[in-house]
BABARO-599617 format. One record per residue: x, y, z of N, C-alpha, C, O in turn; residue in three letters. Coordinates in steps of 0.05 Angstrom, whole numbers, plus 5000, padded with zeros to 4 digits. Example, Ala and Ser with C-alpha at 12.3 -4.5 7.8 and 13.67 -1.06 7.14 Angstrom:
526448865156524649105156526449345156528549345169ala;525749555142527349795143525850015157526850235161ser;
***
This chain:
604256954214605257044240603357234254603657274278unk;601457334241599357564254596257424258594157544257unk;596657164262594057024264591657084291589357014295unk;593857274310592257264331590157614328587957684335unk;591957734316590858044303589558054283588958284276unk;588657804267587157764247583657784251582157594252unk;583257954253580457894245578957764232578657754208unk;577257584263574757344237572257434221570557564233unk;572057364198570057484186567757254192568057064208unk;565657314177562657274191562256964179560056864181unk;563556864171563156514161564756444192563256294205unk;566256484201568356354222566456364250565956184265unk;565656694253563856774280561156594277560256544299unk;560056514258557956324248558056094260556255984274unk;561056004253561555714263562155734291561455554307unk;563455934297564355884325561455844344561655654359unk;558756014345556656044352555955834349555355694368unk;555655734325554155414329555355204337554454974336unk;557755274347559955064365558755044393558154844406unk;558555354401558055374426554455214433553455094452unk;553555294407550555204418550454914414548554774421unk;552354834403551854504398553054444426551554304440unk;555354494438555954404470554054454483553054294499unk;553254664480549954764503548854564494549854354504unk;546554514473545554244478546653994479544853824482unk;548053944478549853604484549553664518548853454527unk;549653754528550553764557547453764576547753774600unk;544753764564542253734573542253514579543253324567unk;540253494610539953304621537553274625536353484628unk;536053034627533152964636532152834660532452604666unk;530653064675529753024694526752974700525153124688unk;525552774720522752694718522252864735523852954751unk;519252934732518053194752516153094752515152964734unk;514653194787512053154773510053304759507653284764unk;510953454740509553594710510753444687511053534664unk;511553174696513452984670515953074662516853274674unk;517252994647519653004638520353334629519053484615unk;523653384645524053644639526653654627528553614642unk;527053704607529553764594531753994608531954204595unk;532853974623534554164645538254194621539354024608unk;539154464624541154544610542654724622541454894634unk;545554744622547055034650547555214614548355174590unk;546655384631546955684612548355884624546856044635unk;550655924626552656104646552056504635552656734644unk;550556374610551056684596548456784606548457024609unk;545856654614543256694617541656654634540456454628unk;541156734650539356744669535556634662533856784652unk;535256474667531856294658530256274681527856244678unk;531356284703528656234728530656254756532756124757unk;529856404775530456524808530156234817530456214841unk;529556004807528955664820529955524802528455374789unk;533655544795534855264775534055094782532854934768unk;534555084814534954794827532654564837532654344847unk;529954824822527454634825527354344815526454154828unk;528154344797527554084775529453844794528853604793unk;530753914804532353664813531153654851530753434861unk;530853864866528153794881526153624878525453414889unk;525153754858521853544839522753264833521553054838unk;525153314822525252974818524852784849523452594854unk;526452914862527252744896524052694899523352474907unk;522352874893519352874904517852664887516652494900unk;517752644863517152514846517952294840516852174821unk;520252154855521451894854519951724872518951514864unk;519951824900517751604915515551744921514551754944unk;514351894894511552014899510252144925508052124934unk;513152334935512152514958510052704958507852694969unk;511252894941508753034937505152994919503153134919unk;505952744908503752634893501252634922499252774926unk;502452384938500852314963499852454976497452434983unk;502452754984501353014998498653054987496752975000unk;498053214956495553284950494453094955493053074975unk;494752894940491952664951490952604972488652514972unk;492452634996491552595019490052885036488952855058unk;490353185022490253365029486853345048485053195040unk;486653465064484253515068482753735063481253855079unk;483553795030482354165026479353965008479553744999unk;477754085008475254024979474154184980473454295002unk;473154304951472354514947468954364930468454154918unk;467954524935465054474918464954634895463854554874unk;465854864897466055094871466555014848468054814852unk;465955044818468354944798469155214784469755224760unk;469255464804471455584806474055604815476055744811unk;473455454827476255464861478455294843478355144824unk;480755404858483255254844484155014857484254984882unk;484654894842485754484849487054594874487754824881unk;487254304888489254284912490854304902492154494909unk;492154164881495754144864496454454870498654514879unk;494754644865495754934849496055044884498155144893unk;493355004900494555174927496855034939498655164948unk;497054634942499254654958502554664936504554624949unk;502954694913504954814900505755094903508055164908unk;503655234898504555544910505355484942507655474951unk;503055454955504755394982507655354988509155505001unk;508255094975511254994975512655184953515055194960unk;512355294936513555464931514855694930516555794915unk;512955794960512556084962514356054986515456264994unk;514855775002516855735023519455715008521355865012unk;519455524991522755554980524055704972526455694970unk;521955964963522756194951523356424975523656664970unk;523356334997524956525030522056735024522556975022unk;519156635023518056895026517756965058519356835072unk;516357115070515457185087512457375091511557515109unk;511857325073508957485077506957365045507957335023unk;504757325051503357275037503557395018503357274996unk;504057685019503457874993505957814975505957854951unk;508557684989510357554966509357444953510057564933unk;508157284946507457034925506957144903507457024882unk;505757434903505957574878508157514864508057404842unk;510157574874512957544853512757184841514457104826unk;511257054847511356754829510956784804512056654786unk;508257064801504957004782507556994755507556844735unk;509357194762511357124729513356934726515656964717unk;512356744735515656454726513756304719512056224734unk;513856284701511156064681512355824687510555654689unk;516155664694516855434689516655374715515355174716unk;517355454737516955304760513355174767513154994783unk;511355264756509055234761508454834746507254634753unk;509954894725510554674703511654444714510554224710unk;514054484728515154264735513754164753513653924752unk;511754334782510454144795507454064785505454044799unk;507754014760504753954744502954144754500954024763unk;502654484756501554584763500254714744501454774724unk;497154804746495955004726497155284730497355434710unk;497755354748497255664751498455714778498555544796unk;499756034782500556034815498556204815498156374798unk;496256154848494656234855495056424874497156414887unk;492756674878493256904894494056844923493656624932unk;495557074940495556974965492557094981492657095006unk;491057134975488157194984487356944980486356855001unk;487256774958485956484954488256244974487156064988unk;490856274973492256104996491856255028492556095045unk;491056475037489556455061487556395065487056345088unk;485456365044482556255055482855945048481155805058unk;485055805030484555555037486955415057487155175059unk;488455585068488755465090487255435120487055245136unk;486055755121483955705141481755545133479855535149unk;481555385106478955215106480554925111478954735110unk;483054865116483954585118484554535152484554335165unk;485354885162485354795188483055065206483655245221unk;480054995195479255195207478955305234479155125250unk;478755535245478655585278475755605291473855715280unk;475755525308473455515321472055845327473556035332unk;469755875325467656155320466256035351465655805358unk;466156255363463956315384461256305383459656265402unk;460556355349457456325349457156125342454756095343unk;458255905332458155535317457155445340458155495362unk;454455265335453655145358454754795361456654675353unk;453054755373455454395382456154285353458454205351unk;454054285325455654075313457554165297459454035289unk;456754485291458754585275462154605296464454675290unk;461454535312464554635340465254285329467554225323unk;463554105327465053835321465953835290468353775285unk;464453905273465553875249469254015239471153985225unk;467854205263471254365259473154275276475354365270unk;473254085300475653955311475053685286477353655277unk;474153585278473953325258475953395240478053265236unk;475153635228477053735206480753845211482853865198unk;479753905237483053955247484553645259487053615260unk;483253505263484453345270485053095241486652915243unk;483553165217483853035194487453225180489653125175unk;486653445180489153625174491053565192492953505178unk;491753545217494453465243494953155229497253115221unk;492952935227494652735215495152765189497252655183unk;493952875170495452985147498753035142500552915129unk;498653255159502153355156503053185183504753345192unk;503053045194503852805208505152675194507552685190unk;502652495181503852335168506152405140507952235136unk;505952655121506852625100509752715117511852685105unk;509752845151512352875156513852665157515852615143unk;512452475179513352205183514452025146516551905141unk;512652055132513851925107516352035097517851915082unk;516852305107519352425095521852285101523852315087unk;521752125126524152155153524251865157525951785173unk;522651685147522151375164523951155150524250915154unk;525451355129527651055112530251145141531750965150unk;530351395151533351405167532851215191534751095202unk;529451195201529951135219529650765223528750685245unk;530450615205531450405203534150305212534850065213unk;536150595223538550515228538050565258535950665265unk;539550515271540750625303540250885303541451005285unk;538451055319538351335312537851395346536651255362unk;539151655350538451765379536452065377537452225361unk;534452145387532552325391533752615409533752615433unk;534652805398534552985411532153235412531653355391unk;530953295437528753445435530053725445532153745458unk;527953945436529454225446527654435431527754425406unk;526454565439525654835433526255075428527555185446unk;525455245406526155585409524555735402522655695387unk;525556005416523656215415523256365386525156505382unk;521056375363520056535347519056805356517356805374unk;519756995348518957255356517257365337517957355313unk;514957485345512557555330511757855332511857965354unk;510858005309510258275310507358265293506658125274unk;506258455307503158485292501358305322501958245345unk;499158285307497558075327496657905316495057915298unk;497557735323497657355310496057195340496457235364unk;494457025326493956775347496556715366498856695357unk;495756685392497256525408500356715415502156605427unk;500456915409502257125413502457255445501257435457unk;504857055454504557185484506757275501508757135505unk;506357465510510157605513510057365542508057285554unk;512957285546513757115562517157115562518557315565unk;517956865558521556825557522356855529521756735509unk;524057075533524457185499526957265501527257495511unk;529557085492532857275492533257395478535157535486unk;532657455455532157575429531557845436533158025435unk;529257875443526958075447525458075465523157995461unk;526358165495525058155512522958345511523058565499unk;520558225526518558415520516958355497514658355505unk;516958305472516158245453514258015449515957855440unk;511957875448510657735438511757465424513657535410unk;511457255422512756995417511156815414508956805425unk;512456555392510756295391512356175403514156325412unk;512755795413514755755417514355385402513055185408unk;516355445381517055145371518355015380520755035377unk;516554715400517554435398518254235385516654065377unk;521354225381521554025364523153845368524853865385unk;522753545349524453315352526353295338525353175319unk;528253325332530353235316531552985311531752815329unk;532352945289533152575291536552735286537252935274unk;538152525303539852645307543152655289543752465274unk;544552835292546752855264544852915240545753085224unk;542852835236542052865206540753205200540553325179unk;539653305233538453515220536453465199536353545175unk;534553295213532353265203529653295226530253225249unk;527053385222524953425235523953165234523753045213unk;523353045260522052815260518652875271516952695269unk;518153045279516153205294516953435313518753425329unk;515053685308514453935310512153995317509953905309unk;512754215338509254265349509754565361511454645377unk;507554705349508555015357505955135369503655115360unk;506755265391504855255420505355605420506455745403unk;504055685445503655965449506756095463507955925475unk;507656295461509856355473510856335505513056365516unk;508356275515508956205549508555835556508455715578unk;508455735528508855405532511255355528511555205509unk;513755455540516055395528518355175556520755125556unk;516455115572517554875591517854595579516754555557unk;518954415589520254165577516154055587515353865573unk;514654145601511953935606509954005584508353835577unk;509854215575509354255547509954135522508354095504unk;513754055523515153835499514453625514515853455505unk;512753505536513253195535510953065519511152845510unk;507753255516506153055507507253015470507252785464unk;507953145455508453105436511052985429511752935406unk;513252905458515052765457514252485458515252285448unk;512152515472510752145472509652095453509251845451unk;508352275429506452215410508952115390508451905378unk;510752195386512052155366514751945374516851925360unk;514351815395514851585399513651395400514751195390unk;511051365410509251255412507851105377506850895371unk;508251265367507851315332509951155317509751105293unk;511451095329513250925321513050585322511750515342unk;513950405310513950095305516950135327518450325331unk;516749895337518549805364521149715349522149525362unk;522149745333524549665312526150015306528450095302unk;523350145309524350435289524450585317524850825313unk;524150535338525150805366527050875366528850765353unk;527451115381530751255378532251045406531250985428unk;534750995396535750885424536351015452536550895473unk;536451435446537551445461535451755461535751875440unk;533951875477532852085482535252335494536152285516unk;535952545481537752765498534952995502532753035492unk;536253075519535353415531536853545548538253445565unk;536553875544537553965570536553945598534753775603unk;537554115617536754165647533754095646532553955662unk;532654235624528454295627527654035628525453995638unk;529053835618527553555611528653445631526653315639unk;530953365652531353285673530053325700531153395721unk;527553275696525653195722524152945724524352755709unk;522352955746521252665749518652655726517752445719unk;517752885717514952845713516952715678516652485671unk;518252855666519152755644520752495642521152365621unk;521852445670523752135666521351955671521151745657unk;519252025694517851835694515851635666515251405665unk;515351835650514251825628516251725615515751485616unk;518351745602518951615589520051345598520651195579unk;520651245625521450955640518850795638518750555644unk;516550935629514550775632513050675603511350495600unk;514050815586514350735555517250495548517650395526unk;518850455570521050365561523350535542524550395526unk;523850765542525250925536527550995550527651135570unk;528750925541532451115544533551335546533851435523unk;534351475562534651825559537051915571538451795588unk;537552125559540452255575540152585581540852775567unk;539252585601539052925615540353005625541952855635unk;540853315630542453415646541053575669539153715666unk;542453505692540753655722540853895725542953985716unk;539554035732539754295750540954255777540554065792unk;542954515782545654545807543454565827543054785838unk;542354435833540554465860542454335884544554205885unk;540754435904543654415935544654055929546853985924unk;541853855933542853575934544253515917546053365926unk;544553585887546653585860549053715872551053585868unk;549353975888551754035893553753905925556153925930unk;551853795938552853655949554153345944555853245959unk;553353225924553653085911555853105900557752985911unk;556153225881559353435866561153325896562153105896unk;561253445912562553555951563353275945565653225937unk;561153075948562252915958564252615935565552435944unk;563652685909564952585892567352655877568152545857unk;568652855888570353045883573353035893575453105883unk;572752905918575252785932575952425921578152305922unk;574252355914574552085903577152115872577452295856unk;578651845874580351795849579451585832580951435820unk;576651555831576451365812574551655788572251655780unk;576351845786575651965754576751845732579151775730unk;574751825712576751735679576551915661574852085660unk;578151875648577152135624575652105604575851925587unk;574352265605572452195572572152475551570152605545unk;574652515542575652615525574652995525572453095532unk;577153125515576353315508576753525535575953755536unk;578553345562579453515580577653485595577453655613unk;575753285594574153225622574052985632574052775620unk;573853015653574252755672571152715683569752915688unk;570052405688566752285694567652195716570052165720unk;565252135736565551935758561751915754560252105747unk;560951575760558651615769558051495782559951355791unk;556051455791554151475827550351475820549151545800unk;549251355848546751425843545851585857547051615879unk;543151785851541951975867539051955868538051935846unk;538051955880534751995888534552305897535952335917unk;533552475891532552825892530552775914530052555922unk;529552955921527153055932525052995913525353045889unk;522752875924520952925897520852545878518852405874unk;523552475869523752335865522352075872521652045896unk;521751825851521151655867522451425855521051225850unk;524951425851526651195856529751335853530151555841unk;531251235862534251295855535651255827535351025818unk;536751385815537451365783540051495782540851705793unk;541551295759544251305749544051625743542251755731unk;547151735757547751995748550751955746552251795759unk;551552195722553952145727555652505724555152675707unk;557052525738559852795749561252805732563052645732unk;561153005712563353075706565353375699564353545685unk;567153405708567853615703571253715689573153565689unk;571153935680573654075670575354285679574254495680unk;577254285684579254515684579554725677580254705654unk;579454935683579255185662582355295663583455345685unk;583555315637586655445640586255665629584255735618unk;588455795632589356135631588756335643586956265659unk;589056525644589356715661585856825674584056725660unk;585156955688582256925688581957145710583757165726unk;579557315711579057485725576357465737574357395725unk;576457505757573557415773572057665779573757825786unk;569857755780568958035790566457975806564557875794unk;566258035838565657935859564058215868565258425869unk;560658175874559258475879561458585911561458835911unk;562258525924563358615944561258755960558958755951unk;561758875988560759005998558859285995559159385973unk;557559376007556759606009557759846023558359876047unk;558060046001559160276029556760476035555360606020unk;556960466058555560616070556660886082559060896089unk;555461056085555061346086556161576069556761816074unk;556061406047556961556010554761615998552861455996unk;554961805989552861845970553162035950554362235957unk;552062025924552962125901552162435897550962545915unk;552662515882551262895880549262845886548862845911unk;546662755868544262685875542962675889540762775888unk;544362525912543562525941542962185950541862105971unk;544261995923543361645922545261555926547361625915unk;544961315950547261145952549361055922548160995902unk;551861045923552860935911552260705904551960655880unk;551560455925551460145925554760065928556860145938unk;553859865915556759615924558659815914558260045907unk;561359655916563859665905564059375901563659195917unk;564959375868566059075852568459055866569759245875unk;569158765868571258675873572858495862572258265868unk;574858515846577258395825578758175838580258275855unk;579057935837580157665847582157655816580657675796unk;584457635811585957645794587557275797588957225817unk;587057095778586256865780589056875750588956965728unk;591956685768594056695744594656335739594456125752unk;594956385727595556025715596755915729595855695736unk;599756005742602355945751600555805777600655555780unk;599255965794599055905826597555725821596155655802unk;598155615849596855185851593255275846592155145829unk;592155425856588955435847587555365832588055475810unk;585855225830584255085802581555135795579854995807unk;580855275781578255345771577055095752578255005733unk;573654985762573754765749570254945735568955155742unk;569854695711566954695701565154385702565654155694unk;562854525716562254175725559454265713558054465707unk;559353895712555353845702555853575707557853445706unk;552453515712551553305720549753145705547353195706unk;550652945692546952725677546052575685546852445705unk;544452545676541752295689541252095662541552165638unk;540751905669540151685650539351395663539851345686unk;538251245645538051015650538250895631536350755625unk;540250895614541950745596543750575602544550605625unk;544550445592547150175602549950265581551750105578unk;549950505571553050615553554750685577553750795597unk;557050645575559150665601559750885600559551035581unk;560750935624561851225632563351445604562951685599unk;565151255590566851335575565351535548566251725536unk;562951385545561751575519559951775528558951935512unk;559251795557557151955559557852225559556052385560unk;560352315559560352635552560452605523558752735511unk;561852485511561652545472558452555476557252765478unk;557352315477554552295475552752615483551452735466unk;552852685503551752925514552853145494551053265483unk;555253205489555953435471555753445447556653625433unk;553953165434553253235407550753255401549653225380unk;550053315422546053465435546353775428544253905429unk;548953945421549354155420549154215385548854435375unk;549254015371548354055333545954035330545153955308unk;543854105353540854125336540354465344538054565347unk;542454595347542654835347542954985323542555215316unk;544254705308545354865284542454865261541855025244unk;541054595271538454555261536954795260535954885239unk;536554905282534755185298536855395273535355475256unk;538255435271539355575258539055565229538755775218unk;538955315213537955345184534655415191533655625183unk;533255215207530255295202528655655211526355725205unk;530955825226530256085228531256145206529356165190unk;534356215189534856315175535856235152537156395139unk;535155955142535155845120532055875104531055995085unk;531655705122528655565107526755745122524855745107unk;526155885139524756075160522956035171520856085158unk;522555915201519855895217518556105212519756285223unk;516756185202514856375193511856385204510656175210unk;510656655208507956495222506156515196503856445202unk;506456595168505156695150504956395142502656405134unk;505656155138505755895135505355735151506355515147unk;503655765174503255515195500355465196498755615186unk;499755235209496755255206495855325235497455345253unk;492955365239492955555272492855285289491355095293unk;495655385298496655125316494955205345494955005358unk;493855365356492455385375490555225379489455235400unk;489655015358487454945363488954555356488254365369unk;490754555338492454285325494454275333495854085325unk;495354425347497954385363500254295339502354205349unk;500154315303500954225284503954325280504954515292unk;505054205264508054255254508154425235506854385214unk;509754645239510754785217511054645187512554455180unk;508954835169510954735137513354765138514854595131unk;513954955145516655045140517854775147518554635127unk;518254655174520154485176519354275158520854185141unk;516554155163515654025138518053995112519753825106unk;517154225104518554205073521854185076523354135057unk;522454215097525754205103525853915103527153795085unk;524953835118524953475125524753305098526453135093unk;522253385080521953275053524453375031524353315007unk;526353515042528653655022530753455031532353395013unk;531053365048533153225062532852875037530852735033unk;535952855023536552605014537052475033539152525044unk;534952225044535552045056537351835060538151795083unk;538651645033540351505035543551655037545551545046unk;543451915029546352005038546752025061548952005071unk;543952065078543752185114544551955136545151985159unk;544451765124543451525132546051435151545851435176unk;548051365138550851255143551951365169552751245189unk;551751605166553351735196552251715217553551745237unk;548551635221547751575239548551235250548551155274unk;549251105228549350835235552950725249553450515259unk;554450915244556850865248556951035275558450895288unk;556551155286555751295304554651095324556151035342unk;551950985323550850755345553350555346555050565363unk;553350375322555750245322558250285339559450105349unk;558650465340561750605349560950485377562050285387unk;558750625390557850615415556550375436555850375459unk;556550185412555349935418553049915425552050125433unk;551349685425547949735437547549655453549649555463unk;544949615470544649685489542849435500541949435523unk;
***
């Protein structure tokens, strides 16, 4: 009856221990890396490495020989037979990203995890003094005193390095784009401290005032994946800056694998950007800027009853418009929403004049309160306008347009997930090149799971 107050003596605690360690090993699994086969085990009581989840990374990489190709294709060579392998700088590299560093002098904290170096068949994690000088030797910068051939040997070499991480991006991303996929392009502001290449105070919501890079990027869309990236100086942050690298990375594409449907905001809705892409045969869906001819337009489609709804409390009408500037007339389409509940308007009002404060300074205006109640017939609306030359009917083009708003969420893992960093880029001033960072995000992404929701999605929408 006292079996639970019984104390076990040391034959029983014996067995029980080697119970437990026989479940611990029964429950190992084997995973291929590329440092070969790794015997992987969950240890809840023990802590073994700040990177569990490497080994099953490594595998994804090591299954269709991603990272194998990366080094091989690297454009680092060293003559030394001191210098450390490419394997060892671009593993630390990718290492020193997955591990959320932010400064070179992190990488220190690797030199003690002997198993993560292992699984990517690595000798050794190398200094971050030796991963700055061989990244400036893969994308070197041009010197003032290099005369003509040395100024060629070094765009040769940058332009060997730009298709480098091109291509191993493009290899990351090219099984999704076998399905129906639509392109959303969009940029954001990186904010920079210290003095870095290409650091130039400009449009900054963050940090006004402050110094900035500004990353262009492609997104393939729903998946939150990088299809191409290009990171420019902080005052290139206009849509005519995203169009040459919007064409490269269409252009780069097989006529089977294009996106069906190009989004952007307001910045990309002009002629210099529609024209370019109508002349590639490209598809797009922009949104206008409220300029007077756009709001007269509104005026005059506003009294019309042929609105339909296209879900979510908004009603479309469309029409064509030719702008100023323009040089042909193009499908746009109106749509707008209702705004309910109670609402307060605050209106600069007038000036009063012959007031003035202790000081001896005009007051200025007096605000003025418009008290805006549900009940009275009045209707407060929210309108916008797109552009396209697509053949999808009225009915999908607001869903379509409002799911241009999830590569925000993208911008959001690659600042504070994975981290646009400038301590990891190569000097894009001269390669106009893509972030590792997103790089290595793109190569993290399981493809065949990604795959499906883009395809049911076109489907839904029918083609074109």
């Amino acid at each position: 009856m006292g079996e639970r107050n019984h104390k076990l003596n040391e034959v029983a605690i014996a067995v029980n221990q080697a119970r437990d360690c026989a479940s611990i090993v029964d429950n190992h699994m084997s995973v291929l890396t590329p440092g070969g086969m790794i015997q992987v085990r969950w240890d809840e009581r023990s802590n073994a490495t700040a990177m569990g989840q490497l080994p099953f990374f490594a595998e994804f990489l090591e299954t269709p020989e991603l990272f194998e190709r990366w080094v091989q294709q690297c454009p680092l060579h060293y003559s030394s037979g001191n210098a450390p392998a490419v394997r060892d700088v671009l593993g630390t590299w990718m290492l020193s990203i997955l591990d959320g560093h932010r400064r070179y002098a992190h990488i220190a904290s690797l030199r003690g995890d002997a198993v993560a170096p292992e699984i990517l068949g690595m000798k050794k994690i190398i200094g971050d003094e030796s991963l700055r000088r061989a990244l400036a030797h893969i994308a070197p910068a041009p010197n003032a005193r290099h005369n003509d051939e040395q100024r060629a040997r070094q765009q040769a070499q940058v332009e060997r390095a730009e298709q480098w991480m091109s291509q191993a991006l493009l290899e990351s991303v090219e099984h999704a784009l076998d399905t129906p996929w639509i392109l959303d392009c969009d940029a954001t502001i990186k904010t920079l401290y210290g003095h870095q290449s290409g650091a130039e105070v400009s449009y900054n919501p963050h940090k006004p005032g402050r110094p900035s890079h500004t990353v262009h990027t492609y997104w393939i869309s729903n998946l939150r994946m990088v299809l191409y990236a290009q990171v420019q100086s902080g005052k290139s942050h206009s849509a005519g800056h995203s169009l040459p690298g919007l064409k490269k990375s269409i252009c780069g594409l097989l006529p089977e694998q294009r996106p069906r449907l190009v989004r952007g905001d307001c910045a990309f809705g002009n002629e210099g950007v529609m024209c370019e892409l109508e002349e590639i045969e490209q598809h797009y869906l922009f949104k206008l800027k409220q300029t007077a001819n756009v709001k007269r337009l509104i005026e005059r489609q506003w009294q019309q009853s042929e609105w339909c709804d296209v879900g979510q409390g908004w009603q479309a009408c469309e029409d064509s418009l030719k702008l100023t500037g323009w040089s042909q007339a193009r499908r746009v389409i109106v749509m707008r929403r209702a705004i309910k509940g109670e609402l307060l308007v605050e209106t600069p009002g007038a000036k009063r004049r012959g007031r003035k404060s202790a000081k001896g300074k005009d007051q200025g205006s007096q605000q003025g309160l418009i008290f805006v109640d549900k009940n009275e017939p009045a209707k407060i609306w929210e309108y916008a306008v797109l552009v396209t030359n697509s053949s999808y009917g009225i009915e999908h083009m607001g869903q379509l347009y409002r799911d241009r708003a999830d590569c925000e969420n993208g911008f959001d893992e690659l600042k504070n997930q994975w981290g646009v960093r400038p301590e990891s880029r190569l000097n894009f001033c001269f390669t106009g090149q893509v972030c590792p960072d997103e790089t290595g995000c793109s190569i993290n992404r399981s493809l065949p799971r990604h795959a499906e929701p883009a395809t049911a999605r076109c489907e839904a929408l029918g083609t074109m």
